[in-house]
Chimera marker file (.cmm) of the C-alpha trace (Angstrom):
<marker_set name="trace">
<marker id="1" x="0.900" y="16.693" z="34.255" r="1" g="1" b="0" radius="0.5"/>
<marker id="2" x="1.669" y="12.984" z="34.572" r="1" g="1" b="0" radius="0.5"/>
<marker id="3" x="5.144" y="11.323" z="34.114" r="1" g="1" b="0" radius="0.5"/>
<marker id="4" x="6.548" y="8.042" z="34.039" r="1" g="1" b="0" radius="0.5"/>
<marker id="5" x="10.141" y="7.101" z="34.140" r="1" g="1" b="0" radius="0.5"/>
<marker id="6" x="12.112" y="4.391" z="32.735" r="1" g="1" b="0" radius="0.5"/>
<marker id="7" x="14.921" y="3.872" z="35.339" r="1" g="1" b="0" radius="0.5"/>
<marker id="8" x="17.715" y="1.365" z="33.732" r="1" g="1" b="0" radius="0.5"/>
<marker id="9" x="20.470" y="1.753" z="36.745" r="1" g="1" b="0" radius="0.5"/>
<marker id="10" x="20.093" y="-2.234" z="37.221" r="1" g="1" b="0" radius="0.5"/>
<marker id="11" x="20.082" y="-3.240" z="33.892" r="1" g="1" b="0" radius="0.5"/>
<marker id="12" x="24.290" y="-3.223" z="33.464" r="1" g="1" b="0" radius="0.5"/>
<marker id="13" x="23.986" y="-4.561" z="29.525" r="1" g="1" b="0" radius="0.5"/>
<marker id="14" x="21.795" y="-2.104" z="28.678" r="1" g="1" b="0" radius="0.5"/>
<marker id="15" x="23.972" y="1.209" z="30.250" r="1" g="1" b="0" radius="0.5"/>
<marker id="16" x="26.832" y="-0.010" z="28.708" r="1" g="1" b="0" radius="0.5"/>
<marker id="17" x="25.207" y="0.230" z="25.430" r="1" g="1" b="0" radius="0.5"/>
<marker id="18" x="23.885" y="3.807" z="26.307" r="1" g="1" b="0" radius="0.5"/>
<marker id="19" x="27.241" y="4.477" z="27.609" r="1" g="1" b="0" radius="0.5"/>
<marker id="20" x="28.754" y="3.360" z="24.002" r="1" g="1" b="0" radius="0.5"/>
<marker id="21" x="25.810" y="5.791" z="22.010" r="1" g="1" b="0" radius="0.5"/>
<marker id="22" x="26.633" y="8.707" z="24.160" r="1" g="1" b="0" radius="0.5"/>
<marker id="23" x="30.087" y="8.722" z="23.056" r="1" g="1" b="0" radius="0.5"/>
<marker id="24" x="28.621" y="10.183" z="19.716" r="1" g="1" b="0" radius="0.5"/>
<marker id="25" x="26.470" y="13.026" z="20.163" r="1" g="1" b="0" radius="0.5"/>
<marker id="26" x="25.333" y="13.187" z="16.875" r="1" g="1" b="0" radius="0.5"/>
<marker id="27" x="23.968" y="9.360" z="17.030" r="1" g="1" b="0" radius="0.5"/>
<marker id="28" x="22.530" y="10.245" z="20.627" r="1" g="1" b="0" radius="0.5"/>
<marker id="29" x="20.197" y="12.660" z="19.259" r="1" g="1" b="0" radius="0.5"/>
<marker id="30" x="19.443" y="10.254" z="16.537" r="1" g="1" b="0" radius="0.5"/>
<marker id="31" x="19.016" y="8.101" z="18.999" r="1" g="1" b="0" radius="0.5"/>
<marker id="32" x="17.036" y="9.725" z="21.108" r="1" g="1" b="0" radius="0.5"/>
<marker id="33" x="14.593" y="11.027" z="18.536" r="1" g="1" b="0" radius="0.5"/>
<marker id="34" x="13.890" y="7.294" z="17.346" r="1" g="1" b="0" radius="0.5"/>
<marker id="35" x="12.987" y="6.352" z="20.531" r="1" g="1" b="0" radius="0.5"/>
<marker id="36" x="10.844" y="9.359" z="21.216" r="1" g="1" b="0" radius="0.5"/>
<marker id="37" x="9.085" y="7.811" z="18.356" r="1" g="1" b="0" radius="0.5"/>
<marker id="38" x="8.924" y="4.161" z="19.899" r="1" g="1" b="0" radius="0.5"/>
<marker id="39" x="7.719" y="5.896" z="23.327" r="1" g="1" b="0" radius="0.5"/>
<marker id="40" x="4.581" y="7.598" z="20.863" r="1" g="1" b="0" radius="0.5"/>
<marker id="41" x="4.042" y="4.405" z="19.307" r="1" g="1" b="0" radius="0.5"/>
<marker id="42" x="3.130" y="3.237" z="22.646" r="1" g="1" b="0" radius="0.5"/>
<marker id="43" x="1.153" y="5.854" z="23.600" r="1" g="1" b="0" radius="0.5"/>
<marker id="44" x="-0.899" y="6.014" z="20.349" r="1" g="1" b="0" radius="0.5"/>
<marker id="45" x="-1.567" y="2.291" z="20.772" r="1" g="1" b="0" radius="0.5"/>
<marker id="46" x="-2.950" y="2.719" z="24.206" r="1" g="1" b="0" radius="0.5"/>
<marker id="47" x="-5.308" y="5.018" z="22.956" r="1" g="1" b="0" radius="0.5"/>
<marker id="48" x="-6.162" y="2.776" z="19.767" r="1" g="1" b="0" radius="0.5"/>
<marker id="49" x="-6.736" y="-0.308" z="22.347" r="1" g="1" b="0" radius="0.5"/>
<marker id="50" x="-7.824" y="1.953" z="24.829" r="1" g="1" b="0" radius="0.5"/>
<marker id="51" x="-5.917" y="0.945" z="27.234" r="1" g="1" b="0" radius="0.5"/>
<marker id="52" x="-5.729" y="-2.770" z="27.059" r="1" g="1" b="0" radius="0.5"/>
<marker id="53" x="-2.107" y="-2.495" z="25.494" r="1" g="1" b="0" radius="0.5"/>
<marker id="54" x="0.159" y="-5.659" z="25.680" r="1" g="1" b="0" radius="0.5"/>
<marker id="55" x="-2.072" y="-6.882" z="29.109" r="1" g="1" b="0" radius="0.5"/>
<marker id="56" x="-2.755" y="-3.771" z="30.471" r="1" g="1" b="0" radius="0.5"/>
<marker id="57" x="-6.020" y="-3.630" z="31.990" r="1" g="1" b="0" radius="0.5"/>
<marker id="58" x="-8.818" y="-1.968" z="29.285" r="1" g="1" b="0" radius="0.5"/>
<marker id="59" x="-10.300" y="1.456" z="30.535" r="1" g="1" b="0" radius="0.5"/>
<marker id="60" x="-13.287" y="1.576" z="32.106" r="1" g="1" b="0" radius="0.5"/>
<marker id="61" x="-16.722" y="2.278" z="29.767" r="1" g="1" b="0" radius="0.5"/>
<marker id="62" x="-17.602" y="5.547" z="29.551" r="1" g="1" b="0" radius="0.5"/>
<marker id="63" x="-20.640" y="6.105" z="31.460" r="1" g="1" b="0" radius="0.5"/>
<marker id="64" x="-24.180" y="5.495" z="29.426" r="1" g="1" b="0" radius="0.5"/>
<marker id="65" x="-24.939" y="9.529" z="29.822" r="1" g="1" b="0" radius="0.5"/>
<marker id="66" x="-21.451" y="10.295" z="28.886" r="1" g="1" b="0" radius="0.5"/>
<marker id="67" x="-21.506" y="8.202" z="25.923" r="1" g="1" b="0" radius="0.5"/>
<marker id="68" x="-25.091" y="9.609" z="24.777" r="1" g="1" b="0" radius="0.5"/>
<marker id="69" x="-23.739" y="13.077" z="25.450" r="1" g="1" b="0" radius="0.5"/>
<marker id="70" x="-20.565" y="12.412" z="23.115" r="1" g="1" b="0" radius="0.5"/>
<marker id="71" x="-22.477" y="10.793" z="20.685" r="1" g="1" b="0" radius="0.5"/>
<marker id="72" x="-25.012" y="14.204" z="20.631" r="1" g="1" b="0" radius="0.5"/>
<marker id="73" x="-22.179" y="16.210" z="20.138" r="1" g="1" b="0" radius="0.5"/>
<marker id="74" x="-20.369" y="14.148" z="17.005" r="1" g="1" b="0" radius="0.5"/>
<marker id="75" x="-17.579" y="13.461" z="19.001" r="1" g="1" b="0" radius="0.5"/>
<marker id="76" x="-15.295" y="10.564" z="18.922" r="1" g="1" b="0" radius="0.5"/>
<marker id="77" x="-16.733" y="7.539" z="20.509" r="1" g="1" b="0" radius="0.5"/>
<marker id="78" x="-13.771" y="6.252" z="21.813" r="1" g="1" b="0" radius="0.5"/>
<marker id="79" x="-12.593" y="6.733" z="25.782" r="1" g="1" b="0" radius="0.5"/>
<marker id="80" x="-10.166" y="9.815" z="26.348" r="1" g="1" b="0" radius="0.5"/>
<marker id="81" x="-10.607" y="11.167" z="22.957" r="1" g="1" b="0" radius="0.5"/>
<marker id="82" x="-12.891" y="14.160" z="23.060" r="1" g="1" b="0" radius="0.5"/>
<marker id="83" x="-10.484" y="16.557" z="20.812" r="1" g="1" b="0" radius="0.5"/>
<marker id="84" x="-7.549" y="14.526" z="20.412" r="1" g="1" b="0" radius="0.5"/>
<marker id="85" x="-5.482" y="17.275" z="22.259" r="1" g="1" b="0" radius="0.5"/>
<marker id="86" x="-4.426" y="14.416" z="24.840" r="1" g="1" b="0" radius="0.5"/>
<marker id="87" x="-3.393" y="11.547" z="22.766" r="1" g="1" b="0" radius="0.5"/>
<marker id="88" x="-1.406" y="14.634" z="20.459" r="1" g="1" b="0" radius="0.5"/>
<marker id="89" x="0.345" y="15.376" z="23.837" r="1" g="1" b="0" radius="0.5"/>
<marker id="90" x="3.081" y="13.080" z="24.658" r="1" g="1" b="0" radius="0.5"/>
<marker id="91" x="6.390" y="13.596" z="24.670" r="1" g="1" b="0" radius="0.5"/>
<marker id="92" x="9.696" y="12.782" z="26.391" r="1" g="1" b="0" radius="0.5"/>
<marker id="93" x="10.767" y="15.306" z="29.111" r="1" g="1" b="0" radius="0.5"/>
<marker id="94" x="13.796" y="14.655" z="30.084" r="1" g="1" b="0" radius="0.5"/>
<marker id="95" x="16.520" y="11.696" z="29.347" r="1" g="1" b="0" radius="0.5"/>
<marker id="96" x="20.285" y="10.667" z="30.396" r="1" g="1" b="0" radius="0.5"/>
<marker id="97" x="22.200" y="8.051" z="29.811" r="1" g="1" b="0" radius="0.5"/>
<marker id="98" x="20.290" y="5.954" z="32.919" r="1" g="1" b="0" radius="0.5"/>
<marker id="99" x="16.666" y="6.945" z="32.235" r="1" g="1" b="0" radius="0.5"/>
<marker id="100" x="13.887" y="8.707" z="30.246" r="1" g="1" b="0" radius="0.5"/>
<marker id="101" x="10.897" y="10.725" z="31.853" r="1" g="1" b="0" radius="0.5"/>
<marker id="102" x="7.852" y="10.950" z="29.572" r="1" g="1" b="0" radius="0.5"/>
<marker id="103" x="4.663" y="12.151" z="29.838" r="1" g="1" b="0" radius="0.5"/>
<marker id="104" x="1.844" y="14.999" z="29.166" r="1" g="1" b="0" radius="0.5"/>
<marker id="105" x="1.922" y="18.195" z="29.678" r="1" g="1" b="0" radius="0.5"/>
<marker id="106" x="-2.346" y="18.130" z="29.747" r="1" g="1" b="0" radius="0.5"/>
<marker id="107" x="-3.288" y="19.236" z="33.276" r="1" g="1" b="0" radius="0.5"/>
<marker id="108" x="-6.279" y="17.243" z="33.415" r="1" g="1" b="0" radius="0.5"/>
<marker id="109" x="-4.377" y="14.342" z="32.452" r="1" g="1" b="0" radius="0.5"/>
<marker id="110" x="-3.663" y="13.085" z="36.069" r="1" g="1" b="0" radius="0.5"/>
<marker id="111" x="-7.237" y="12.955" z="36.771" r="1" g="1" b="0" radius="0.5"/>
<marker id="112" x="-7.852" y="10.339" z="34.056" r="1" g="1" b="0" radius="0.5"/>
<marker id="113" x="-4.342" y="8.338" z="35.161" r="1" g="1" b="0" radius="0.5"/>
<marker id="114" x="-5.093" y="8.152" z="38.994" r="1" g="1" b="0" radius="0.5"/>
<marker id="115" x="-8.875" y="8.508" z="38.729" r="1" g="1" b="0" radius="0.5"/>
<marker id="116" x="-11.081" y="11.792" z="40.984" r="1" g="1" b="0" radius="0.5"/>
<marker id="117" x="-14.171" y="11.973" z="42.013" r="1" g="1" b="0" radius="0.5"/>
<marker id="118" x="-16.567" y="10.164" z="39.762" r="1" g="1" b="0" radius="0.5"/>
<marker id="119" x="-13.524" y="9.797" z="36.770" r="1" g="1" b="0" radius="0.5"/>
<marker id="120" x="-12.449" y="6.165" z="36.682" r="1" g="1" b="0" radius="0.5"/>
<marker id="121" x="-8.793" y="5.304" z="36.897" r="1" g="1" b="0" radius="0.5"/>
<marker id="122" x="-7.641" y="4.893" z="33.287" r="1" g="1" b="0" radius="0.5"/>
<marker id="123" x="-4.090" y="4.726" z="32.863" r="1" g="1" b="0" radius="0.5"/>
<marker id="124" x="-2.635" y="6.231" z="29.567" r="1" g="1" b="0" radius="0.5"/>
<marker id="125" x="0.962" y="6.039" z="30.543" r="1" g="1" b="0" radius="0.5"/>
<marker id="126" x="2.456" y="2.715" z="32.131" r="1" g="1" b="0" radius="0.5"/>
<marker id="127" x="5.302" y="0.603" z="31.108" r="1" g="1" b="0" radius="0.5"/>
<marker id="128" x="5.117" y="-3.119" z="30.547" r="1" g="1" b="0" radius="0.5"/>
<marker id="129" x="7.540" y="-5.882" z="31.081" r="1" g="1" b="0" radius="0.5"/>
<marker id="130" x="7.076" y="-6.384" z="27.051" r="1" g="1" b="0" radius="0.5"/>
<marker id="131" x="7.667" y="-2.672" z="26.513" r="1" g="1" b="0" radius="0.5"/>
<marker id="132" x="11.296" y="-2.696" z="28.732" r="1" g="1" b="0" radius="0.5"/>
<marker id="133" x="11.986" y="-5.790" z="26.429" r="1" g="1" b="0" radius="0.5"/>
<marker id="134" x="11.475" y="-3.992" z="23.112" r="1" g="1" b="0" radius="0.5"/>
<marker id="135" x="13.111" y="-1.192" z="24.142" r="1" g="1" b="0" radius="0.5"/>
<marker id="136" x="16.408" y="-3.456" z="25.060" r="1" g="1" b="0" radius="0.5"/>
<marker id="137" x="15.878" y="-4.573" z="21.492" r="1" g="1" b="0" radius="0.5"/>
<marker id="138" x="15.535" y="-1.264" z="20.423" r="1" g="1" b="0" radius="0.5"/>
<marker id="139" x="19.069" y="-0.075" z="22.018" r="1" g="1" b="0" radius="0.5"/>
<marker id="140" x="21.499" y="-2.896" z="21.050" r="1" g="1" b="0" radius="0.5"/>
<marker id="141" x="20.008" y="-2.568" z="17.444" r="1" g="1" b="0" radius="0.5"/>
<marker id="142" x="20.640" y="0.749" z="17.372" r="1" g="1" b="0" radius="0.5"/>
<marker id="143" x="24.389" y="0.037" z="18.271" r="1" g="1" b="0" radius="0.5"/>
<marker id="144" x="24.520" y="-2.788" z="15.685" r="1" g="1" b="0" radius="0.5"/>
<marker id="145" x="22.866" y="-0.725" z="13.336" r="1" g="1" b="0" radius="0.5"/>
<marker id="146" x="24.553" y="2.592" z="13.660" r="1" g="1" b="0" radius="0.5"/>
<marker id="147" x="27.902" y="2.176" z="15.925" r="1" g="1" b="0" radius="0.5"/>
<marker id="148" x="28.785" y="-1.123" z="14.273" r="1" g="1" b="0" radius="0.5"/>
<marker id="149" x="30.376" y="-2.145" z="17.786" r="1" g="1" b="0" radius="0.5"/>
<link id1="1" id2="2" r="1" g="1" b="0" radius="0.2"/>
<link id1="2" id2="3" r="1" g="1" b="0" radius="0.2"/>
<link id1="3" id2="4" r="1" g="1" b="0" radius="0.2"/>
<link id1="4" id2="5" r="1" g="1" b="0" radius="0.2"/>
<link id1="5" id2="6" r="1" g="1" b="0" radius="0.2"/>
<link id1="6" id2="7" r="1" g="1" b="0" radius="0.2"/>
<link id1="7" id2="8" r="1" g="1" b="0" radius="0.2"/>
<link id1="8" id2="9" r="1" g="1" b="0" radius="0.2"/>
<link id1="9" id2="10" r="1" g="1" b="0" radius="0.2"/>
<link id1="10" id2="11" r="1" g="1" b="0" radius="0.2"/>
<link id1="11" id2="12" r="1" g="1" b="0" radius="0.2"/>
<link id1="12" id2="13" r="1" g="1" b="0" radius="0.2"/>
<link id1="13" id2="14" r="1" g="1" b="0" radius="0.2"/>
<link id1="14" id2="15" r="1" g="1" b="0" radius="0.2"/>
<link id1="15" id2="16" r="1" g="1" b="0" radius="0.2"/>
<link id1="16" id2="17" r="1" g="1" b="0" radius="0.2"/>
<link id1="17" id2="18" r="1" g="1" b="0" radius="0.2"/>
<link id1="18" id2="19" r="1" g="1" b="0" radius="0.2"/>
<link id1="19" id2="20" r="1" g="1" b="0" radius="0.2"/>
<link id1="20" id2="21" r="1" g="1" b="0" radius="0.2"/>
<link id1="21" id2="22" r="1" g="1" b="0" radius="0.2"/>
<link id1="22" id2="23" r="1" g="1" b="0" radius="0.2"/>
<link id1="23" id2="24" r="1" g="1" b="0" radius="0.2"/>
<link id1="24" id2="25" r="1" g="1" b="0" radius="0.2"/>
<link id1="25" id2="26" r="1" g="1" b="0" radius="0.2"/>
<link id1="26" id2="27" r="1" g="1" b="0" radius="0.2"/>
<link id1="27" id2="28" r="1" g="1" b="0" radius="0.2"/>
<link id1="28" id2="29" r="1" g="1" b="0" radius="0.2"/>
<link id1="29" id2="30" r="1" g="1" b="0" radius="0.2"/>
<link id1="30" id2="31" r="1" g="1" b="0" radius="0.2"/>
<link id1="31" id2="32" r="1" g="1" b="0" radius="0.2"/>
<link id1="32" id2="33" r="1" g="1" b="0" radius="0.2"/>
<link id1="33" id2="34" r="1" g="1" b="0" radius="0.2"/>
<link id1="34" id2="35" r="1" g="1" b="0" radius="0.2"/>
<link id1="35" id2="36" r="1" g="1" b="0" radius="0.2"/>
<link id1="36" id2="37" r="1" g="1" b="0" radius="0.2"/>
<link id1="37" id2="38" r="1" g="1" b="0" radius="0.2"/>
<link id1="38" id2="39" r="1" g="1" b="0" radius="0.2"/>
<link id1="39" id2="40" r="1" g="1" b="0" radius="0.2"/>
<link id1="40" id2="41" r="1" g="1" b="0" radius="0.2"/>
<link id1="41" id2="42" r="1" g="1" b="0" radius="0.2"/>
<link id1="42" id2="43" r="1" g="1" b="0" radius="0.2"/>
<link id1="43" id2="44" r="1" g="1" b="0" radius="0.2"/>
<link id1="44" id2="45" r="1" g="1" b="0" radius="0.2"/>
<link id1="45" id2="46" r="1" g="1" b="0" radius="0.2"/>
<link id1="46" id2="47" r="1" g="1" b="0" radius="0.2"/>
<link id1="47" id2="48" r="1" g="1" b="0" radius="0.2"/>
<link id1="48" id2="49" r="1" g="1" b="0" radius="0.2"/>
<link id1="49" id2="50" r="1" g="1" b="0" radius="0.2"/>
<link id1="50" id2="51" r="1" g="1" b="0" radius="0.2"/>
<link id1="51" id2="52" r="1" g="1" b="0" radius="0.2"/>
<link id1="52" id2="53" r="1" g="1" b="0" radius="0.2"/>
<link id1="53" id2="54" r="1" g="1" b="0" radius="0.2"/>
<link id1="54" id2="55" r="1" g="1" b="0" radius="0.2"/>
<link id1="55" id2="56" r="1" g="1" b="0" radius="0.2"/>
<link id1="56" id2="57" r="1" g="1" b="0" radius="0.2"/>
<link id1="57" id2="58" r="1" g="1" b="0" radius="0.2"/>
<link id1="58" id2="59" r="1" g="1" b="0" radius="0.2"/>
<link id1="59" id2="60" r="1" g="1" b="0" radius="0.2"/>
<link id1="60" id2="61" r="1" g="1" b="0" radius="0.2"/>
<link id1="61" id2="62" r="1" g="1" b="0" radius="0.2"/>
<link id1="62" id2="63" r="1" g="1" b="0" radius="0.2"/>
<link id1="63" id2="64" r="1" g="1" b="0" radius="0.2"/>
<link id1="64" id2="65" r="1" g="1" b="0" radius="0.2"/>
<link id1="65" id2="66" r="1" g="1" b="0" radius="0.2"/>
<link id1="66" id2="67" r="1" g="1" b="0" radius="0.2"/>
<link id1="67" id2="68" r="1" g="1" b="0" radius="0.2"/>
<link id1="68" id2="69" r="1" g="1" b="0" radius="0.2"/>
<link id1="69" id2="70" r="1" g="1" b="0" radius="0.2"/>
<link id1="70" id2="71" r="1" g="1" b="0" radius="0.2"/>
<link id1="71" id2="72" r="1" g="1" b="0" radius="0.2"/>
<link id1="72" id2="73" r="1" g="1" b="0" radius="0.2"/>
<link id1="73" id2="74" r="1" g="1" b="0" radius="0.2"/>
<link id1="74" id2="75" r="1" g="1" b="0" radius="0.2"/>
<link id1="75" id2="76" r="1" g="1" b="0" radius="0.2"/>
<link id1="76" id2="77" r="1" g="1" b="0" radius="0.2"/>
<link id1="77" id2="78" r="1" g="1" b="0" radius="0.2"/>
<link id1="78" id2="79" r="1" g="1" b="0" radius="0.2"/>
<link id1="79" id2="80" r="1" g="1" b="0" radius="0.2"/>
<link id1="80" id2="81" r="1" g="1" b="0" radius="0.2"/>
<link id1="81" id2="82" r="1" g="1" b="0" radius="0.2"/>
<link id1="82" id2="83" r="1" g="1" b="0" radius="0.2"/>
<link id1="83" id2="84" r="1" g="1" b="0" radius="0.2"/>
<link id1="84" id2="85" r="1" g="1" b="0" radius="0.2"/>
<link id1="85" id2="86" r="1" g="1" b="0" radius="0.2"/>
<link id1="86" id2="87" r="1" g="1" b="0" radius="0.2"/>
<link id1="87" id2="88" r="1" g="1" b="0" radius="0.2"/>
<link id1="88" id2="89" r="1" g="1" b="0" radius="0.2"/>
<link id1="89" id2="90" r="1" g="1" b="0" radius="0.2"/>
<link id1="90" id2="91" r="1" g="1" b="0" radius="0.2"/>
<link id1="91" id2="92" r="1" g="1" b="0" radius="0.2"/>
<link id1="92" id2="93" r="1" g="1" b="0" radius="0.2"/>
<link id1="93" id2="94" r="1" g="1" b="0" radius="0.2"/>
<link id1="94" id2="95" r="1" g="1" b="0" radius="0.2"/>
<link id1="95" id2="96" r="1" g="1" b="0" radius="0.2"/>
<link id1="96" id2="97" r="1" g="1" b="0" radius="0.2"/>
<link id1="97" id2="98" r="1" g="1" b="0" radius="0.2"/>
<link id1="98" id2="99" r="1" g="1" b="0" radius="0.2"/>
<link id1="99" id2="100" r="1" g="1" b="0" radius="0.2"/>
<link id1="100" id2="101" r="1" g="1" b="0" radius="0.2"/>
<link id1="101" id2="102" r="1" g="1" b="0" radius="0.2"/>
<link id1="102" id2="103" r="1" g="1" b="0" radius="0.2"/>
<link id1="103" id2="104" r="1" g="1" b="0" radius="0.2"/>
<link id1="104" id2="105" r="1" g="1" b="0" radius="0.2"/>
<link id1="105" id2="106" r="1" g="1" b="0" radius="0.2"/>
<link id1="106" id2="107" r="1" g="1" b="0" radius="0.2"/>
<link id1="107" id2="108" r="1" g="1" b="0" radius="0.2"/>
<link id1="108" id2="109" r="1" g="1" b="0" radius="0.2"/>
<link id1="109" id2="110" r="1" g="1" b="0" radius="0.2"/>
<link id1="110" id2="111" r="1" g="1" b="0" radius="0.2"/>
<link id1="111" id2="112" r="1" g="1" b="0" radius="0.2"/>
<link id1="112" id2="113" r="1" g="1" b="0" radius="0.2"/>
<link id1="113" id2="114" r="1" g="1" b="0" radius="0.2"/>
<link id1="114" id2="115" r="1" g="1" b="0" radius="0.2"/>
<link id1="115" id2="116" r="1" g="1" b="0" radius="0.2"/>
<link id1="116" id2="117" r="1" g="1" b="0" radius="0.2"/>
<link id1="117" id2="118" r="1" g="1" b="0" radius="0.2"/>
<link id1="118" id2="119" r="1" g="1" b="0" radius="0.2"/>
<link id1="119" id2="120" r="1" g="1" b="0" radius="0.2"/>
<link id1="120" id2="121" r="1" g="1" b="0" radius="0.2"/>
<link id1="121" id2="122" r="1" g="1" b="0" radius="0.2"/>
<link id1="122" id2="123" r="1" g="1" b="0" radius="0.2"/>
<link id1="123" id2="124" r="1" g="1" b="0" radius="0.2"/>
<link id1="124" id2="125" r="1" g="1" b="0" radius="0.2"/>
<link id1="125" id2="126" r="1" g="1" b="0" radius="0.2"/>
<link id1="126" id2="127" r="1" g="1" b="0" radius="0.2"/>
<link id1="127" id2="128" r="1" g="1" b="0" radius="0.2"/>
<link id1="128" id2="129" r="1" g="1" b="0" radius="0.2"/>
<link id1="129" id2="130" r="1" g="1" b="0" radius="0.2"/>
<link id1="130" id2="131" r="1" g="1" b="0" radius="0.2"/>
<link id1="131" id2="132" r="1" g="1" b="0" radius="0.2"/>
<link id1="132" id2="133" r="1" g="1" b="0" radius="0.2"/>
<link id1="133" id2="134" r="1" g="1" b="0" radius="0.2"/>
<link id1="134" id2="135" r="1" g="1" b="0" radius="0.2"/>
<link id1="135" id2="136" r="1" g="1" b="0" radius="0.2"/>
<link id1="136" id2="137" r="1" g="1" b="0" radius="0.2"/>
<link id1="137" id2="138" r="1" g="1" b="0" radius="0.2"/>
<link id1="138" id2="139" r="1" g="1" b="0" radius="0.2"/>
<link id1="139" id2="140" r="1" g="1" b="0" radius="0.2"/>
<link id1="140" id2="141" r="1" g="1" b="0" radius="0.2"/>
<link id1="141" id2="142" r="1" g="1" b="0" radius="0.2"/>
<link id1="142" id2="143" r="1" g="1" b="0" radius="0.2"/>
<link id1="143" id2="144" r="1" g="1" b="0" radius="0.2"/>
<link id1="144" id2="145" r="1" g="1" b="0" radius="0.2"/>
<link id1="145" id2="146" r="1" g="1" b="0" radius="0.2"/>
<link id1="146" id2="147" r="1" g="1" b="0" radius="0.2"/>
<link id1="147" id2="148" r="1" g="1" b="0" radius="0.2"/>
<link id1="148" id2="149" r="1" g="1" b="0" radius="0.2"/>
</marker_set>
């Protein structure tokens, strides 16, 4: 299991505003299900761009017998996508009004994300500077939008 977690306790603007959505919990699970859907955006452009999302490093190549072996087997060609069960298996796992922990479930994710053994590090789950950005977008829209404050 691998988790990453958007900590916003400096960010006074922005816990105001979560402060102000919380105050209706029917928006805050609106809320919070739109941005679930932002978070999965990510994620399923990481995979698309595998890896090299908004200036993220790109994964490393899968290895020439690796890539003959997938090929032999009519799977995917792309890095980290064998069944799709890993790219199908983010989610958010826990949120307040101060952060959001998201990540996989897949135990064999870690492996990939912090490399072992003869696995390359390729990180699936990582937050940019662009990312924190659209996600401060993302909030005080949503209060514009739907609070009208």
């Amino acid at each position: 299991m691998i988790r990453v977690q958007l900590n916003t306790r400096e960010w006074d603007v922005f816990n105001r505003q979560m402060t102000d959505i919380a105050r209706y919990p029917e928006k805050y699970r609106i809320f919070s299900t739109l941005a679930n859907m932002l978070l999965k955006t990510w994620w399923a452009e990481t995979f698309r761009k595998e890896g090299a999302r908004r200036g993220h490093q790109a994964w490393q190549a899968l290895s020439p017998d690796y890539a003959a072996w997938k090929m032999g087997q009519g799977k995917a060609k792309r890095i980290l996508q064998l069944s799709g069960d890993l790219l199908g298996s983010v989610e958010t796992q826990e949120s307040g009004l101060d952060y959001l922990v998201w990540g996989t479930q897949k135990f064999y994710a870690e492996y990939h994300q912090e490399g072992a053994g003869r696995l390359p590090v390729r990180e699936m789950i990582f937050i940019t500077a662009e990312d924190i950005s659209e996600m401060e977008e993302f909030v005080s829209n949503f209060i514009e939008n739907e609070l009208r404050i």
